[in-house]
N, C-alpha and C positions, 0 to 999 in steps of 0.2 A: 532767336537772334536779336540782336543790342540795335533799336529803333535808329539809332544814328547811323548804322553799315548795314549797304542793302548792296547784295552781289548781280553785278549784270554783266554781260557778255562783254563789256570795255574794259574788266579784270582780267581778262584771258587777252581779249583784243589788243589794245593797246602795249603791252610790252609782247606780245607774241608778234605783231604789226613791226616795232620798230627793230626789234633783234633781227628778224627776216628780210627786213630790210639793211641793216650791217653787212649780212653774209651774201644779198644781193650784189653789194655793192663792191667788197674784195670778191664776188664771182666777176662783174664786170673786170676790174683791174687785173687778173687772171688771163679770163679768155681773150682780153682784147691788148692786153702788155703794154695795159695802161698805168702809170706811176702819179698815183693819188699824192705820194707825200709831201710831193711840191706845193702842194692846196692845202697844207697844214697851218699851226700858228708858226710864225716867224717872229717873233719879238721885236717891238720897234721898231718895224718895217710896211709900209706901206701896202707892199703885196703880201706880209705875211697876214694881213688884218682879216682875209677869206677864209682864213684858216677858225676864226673864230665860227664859222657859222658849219664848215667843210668837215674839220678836223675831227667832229664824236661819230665822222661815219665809216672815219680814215683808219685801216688797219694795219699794221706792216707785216705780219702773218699769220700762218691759221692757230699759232698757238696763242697770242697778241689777244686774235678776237675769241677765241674761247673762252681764254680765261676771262674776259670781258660780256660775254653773253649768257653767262648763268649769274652774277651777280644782276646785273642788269631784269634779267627776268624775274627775279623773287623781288629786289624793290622795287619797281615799276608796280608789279600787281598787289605789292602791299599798299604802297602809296594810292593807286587806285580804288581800293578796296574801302581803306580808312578815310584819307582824305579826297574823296572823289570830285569834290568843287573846286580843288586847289591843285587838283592833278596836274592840268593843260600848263597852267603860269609856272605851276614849281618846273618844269621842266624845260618848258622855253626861257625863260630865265636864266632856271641855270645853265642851260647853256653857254646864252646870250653872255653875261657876266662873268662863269666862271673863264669865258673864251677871254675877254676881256682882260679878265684880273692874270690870266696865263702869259699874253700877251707883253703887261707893261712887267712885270717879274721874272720874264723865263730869261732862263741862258740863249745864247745865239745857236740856234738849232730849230730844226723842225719839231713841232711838238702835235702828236697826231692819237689817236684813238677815245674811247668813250670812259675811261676813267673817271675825268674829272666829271660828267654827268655823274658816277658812281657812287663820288665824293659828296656830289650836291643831294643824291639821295638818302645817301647814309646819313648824311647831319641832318639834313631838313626832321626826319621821321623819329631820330634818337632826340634831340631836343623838341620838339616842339610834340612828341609824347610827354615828357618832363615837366613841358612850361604848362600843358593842358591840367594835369594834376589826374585825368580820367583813369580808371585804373585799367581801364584796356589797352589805352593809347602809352600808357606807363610798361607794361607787361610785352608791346609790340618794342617800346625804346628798349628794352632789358633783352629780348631774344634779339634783336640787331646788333648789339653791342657784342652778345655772345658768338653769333653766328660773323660778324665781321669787324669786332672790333683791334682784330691785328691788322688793320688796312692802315689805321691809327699813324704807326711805326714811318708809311711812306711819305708821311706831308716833311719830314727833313732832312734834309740833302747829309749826302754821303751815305746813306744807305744803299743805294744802290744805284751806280752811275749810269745805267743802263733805263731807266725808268723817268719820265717826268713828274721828280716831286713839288716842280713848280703847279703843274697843272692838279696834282693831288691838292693840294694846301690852296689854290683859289677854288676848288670846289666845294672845299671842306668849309671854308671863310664862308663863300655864297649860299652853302646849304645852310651854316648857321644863322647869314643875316635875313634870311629868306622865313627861317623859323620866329625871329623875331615880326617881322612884317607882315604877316599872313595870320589874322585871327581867326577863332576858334570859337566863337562865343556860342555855339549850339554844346558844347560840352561842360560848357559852365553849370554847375548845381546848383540852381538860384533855391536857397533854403526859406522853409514853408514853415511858418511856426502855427503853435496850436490853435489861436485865433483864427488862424486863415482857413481854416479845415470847415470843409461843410455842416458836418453833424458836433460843431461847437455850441456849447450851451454854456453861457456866463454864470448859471443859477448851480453848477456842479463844479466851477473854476473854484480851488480852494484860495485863491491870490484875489478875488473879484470879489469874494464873500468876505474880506477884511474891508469892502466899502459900502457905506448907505447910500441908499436914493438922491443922496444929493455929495458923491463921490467926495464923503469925508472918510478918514481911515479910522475903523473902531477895533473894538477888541473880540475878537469871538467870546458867544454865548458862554457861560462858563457852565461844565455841565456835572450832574453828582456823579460820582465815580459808581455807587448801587445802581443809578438808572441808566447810565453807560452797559455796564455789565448782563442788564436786565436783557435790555434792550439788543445787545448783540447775541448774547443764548435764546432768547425767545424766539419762538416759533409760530404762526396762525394754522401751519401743515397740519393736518390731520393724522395721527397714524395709526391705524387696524392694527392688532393681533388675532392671530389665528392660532389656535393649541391644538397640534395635530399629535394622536398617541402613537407614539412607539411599538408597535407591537411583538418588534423584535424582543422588548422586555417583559410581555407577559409571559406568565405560568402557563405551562402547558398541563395539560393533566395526566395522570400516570397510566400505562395501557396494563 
């Protein structure tokens, strides 16, 4: 396995932790006919501002959060898995921000569920595999794009009036400024050239042998083409012959 990704129980935990807690939370609003969507974002509203922190836990039904809890589940434990130091922030963040940027954008309406986390995950992991250049983190951007890149479609309005593409398009913004701000420098390939290499010998460099002892540049030895030739067919190997007879080709004698 690739020294930078080490798998530990907070790849399963953590998005298995917070999806369980989703469906905790439309169980509460269920059994107890309790109406979460008032605690959503409201745009440029005072009381809808709770909504930023309330709203990615906020469901309006069990199809709502389903179709929100298996995306949820495969980016959370990619994003843990790959980027495990940047896990916590990328996601309190996007929250925090995409709630915000939904907020000063959305239409007048309640704006509630875990989408726009979705959003923030999806971009964060497709760029900033790209901006890394690494080819694993490149191959995780390429199967995200394939596995969810029609989510794309919903950050512009009129597709579907029923959907907040306001809260799509601030997550999608947040996950990408979020890939911009968050380095990577342990995936950087800082290149090692021949010098730097342990078992380097200056006396076998053919570029170091064009200089004297006192690093002036001269001409290589000029050398005869017969003792070039001599010298690369010559041998000091020893080599034995043994003459074993064939006896399959002697005479036999007549009976």
């Amino acid at each position: 396995m690739d020294k930078h990704f080490k798998f530990t129980n907070a790849v399963i935990g953590l998005p298995l932790f917070f999806v369980l807690f989703l469906w905790f939370v439309y169980w509460l609003e269920i059994r107890f006919d309790f109406d979460f969507i008032v605690n959503g974002i409201y745009p440029r509203t005072f009381s809808g501002l709770q909504g930023v922190i309330f709203s990615p836990f906020i469901h309006s039904n069990l199809n709502h959060l389903y179709n929100n809890s298996i995306p949820l589940l495969v980016l959370l434990a990619a994003l843990q898995f790959f980027y495990s130091k940047q896990s916590i922030q990328v996601v309190g963040y996007g929250i925090l921000f995409s709630g915000i940027l939904t907020w000063m954008i959305g239409r007048d309406s309640y704006h509630i569920g875990a989408s726009g986390l979705i959003y923030v995950l999806f971009a964060f992991i497709f760029f900033k595999g790209i901006m890394t250049k690494y080819y694993r983190l490149v191959a995780l951007s390429l199967a995200v794009i394939t596995m969810y890149g029609g989510m794309i479609w919903y950050v512009f309005p009129k597709v579907d009036d029923k959907i907040s593409w306001e809260g799509h398009l601030a997550g999608f913004i947040t996950g990408f400024v979020l890939a911009l701000l968050y380095q990577t420098p342990e995936f950087k390939k800082v290149p090692k050239y021949e010098w730097e290499m342990s078992d380097y010998n200056p006396a076998e460099d053919k570029f170091m042998q064009r200089f004297d002892e006192n690093g002036n540049f001269v001409n290589p030895p000029v050398i005869d083409p017969e003792e070039e030739i001599k010298s690369y067919y010559s041998s000091n190997l020893d080599v034995n012959y043994d003459i074993v007879t064939n006896k399959k080709n002697e005479s036999k004698p007549e009976s």
